[in-house]
C-alpha positions as CSV (number, residue, x, y, z in Angstrom):
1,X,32.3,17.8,16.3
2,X,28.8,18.8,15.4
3,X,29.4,17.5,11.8
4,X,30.4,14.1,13.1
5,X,27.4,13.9,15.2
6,X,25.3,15.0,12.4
7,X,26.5,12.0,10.4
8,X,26.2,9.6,12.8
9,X,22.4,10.5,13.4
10,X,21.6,10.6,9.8
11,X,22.8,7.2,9.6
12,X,21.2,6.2,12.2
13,X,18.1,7.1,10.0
14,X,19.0,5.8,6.9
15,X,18.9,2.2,8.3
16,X,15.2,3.0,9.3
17,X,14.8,4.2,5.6
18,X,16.1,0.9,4.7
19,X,13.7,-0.9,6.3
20,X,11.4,-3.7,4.8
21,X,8.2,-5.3,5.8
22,X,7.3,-8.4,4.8
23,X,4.6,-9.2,2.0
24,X,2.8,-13.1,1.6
25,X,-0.3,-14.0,-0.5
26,X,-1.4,-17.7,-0.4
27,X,-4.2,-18.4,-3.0
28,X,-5.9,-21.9,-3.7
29,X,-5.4,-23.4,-7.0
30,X,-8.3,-25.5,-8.9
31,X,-6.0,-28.7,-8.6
32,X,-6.0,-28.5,-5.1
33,X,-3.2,-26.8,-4.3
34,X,-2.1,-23.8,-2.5
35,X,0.7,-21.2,-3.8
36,X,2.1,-18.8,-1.5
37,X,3.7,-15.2,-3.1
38,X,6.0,-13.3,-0.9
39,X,8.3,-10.3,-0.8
40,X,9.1,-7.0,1.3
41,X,7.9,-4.2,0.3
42,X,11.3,-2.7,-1.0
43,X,10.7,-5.0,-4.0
44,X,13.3,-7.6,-2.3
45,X,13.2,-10.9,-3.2
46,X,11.8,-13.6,-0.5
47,X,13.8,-16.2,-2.0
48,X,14.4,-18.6,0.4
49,X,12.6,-17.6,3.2
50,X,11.2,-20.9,5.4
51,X,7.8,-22.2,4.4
52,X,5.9,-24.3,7.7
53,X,2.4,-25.7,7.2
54,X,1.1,-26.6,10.6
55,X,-2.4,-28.0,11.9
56,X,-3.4,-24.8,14.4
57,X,-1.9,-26.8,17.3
58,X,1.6,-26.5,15.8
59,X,2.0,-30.2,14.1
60,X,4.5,-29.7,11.1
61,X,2.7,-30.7,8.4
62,X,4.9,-29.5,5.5
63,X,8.2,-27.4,5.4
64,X,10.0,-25.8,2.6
65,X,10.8,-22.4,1.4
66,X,9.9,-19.8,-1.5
67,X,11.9,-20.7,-4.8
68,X,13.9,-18.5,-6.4
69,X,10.3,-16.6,-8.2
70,X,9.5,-15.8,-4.5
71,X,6.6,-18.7,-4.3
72,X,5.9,-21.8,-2.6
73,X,3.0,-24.2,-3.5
74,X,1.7,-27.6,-1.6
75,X,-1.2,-29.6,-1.5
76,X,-3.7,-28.4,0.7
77,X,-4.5,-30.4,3.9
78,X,-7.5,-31.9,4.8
79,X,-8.8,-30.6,8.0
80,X,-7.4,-27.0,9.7
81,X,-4.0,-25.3,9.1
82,X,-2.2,-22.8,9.1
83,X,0.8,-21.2,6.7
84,X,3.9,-19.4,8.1
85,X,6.4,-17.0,6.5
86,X,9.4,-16.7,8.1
87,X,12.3,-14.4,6.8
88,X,13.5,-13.9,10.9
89,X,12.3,-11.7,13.7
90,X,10.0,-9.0,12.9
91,X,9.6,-10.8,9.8
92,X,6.7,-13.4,10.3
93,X,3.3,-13.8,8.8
94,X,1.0,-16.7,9.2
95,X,-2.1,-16.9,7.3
96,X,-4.9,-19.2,8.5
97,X,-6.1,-22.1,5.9
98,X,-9.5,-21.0,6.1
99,X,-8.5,-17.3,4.8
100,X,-7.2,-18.6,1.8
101,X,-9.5,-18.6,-0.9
């Protein structure tokens, strides 16, 4: 009995061992546009993860997702916006236009 429970508990851990956070760069390109590089921190691919570009008051302006090298470029709005990451809950990362350099 005190085996079983020993096993259960260390799987219980190794999920938390599993565990990835999310990773996403945006940079400005000299054409105008911004690329976006994400990941987790595991190394795992962000492939497909949903891409929103929104004015600060939550207007879509442009939605996608990372390709399969893990990036996601558009052409940079005029005016205010924000970028947002999202591989699901826990997983979300917005980056504000004006930190994008």
């Amino acid at each position: 009995m005190v085996a079983l429970i020993a096993l259960a508990v260390s799987a219980l851990f190794a999920g938390a061992a599993l565990a990835h956070t999310p990773i996403c760069m945006a940079y400005l390109n000299d054409d105008g546009t911004v690329t976006c590089e994400g990941g987790f921190s595991d190394g795992s691919s962000a492939a497909g993860t949903k891409m929103t570009v929104r004015t600060p008051d939550g207007t879509v302006l442009i939605e996608g997702a990372m390709d399969e090298f893990s990036e996601f470029s558009f052409e940079k709005p005029e005016g205010p916006f924000e970028v947002e990451f999202n591989a699901g809950p826990g997983h979300v990362i917005v980056i504000k236009g004006e930190d994008i350099k």
